[in-house]
C-alpha positions in Angstrom: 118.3 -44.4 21.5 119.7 -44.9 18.0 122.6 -42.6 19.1 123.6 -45.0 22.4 123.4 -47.8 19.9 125.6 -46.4 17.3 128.4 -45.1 20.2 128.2 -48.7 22.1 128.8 -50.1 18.0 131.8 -48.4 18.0 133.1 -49.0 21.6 132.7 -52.8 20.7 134.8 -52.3 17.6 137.4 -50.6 20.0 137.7 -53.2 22.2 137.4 -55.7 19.2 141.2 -54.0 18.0 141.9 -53.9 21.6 141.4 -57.5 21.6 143.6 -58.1 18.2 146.1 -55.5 19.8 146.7 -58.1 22.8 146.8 -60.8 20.6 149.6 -59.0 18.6 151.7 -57.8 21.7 151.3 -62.0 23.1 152.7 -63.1 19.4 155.2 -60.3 20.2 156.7 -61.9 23.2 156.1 -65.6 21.2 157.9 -64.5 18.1 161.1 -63.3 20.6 161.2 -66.8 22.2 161.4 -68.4 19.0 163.9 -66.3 18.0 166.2 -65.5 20.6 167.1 -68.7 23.7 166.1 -67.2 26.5 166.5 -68.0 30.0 163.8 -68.9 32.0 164.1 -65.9 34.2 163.9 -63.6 31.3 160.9 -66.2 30.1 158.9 -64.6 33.6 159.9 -61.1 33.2 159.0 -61.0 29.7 155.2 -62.9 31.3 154.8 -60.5 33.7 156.0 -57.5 31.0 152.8 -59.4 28.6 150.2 -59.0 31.4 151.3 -55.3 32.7 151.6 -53.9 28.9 148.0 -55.7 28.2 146.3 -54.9 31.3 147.7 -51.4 31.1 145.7 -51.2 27.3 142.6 -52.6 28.0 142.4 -50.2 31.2 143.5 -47.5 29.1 140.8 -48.3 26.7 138.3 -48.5 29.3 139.3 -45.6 30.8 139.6 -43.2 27.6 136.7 -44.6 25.5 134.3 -45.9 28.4 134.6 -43.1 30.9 135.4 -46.1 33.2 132.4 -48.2 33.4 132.6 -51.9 32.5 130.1 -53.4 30.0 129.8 -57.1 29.2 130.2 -56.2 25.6 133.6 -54.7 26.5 135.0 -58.3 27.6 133.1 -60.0 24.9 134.6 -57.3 22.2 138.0 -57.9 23.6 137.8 -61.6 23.7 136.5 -61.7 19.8 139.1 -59.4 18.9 142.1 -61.9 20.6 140.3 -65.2 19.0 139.6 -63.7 15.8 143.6 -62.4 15.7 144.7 -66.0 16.7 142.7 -68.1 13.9 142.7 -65.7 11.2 146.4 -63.7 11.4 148.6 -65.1 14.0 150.7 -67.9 12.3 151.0 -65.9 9.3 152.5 -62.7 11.5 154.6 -65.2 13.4 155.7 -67.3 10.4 156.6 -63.7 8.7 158.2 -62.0 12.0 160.6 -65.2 12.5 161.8 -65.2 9.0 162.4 -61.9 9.2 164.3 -61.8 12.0 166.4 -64.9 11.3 167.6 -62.9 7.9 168.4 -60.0 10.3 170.4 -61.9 12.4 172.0 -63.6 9.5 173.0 -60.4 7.7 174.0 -59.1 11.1 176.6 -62.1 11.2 178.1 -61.6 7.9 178.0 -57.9 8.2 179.7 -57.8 12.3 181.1 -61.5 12.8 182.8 -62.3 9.4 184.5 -58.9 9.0 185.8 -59.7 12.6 187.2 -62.5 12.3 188.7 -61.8 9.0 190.5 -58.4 10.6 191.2 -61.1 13.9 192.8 -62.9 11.5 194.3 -60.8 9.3 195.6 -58.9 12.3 197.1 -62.3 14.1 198.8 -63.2 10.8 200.6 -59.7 10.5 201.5 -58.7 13.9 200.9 -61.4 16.6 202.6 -64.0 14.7 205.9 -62.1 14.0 205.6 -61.0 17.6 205.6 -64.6 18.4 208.1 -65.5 15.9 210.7 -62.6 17.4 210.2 -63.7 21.0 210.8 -67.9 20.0 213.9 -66.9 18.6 214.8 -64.7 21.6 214.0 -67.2 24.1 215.8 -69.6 21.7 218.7 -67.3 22.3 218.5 -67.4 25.7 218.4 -71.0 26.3 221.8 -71.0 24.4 223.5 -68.5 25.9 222.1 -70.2 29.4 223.6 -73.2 28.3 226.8 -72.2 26.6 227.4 -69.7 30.3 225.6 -71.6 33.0 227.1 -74.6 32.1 230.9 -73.5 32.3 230.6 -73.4 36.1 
């Protein structure tokens, strides 16, 4: 008796951080939108991505750690483990993963972007505008030897 006790104990903890594990995988998906525009197509596959990955845990869970069989402690564990995850941890983890990722991005930008545009520039200023300049003057020519020819007819 003590022994069942003890084992169903520890299956409700499971599914307790089966329960924070969902909650972490929804900030997941929360913390991308926030991050990153999104259309709202992408806004359904990454819904229907949520729901899979989750339901594909908590059946895993039940599968691995509960030979199958569904309790009511199992929903009530996972439940607790999502609310507690949401009150306690959740702005904190989002609030964190968005600053994070916005200094990414910004380091990404100065490190990819500004090079870029600098060599863009760089390169336009060395090449493309002599290129240009060479081809005015030839057209320039052109128009004069048009007009000093052509015109004699």
């Amino acid at each position: 008796m003590e022994n069942s006790i003890i084992s169903q104990t520890i299956l409700f903890i499971i599914f307790i951080l089966n329960g924070v594990f969902v909650g972490i995988l929804f900030d997941f998906f929360r913390i991308l939108r926030r991050s990153f525009k999104t259309s709202d197509i992408i806004t359904y596959i990454q819904d229907i991505l949520f729901w899979i990955l989750a339901g594909a845990s908590i059946l895993y869970s039940i599968f691995k750690f509960n030979n199958g069989e569904l309790r009511l402690y199992i929903f009530i564990g996972i439940l607790l483990g999502v609310s507690a995850y949401i009150l306690i941890f959740s702005r904190l983890f989002i609030k964190i993963s968005v600053e994070i990722i916005n200094f990414v991005k910004k380091v990404l930008f100065n490190l990819i972007v500004v090079p870029t545009k600098f060599i863009i520039k760089l390169l336009k200023k060395s090449i493309l505008n002599p290129i240009i300049y060479i081809l005015k003057k030839i057209m320039s020519l052109f128009r004069f030897l048009h007009k000093k020819y052509c015109s004699i007819r």
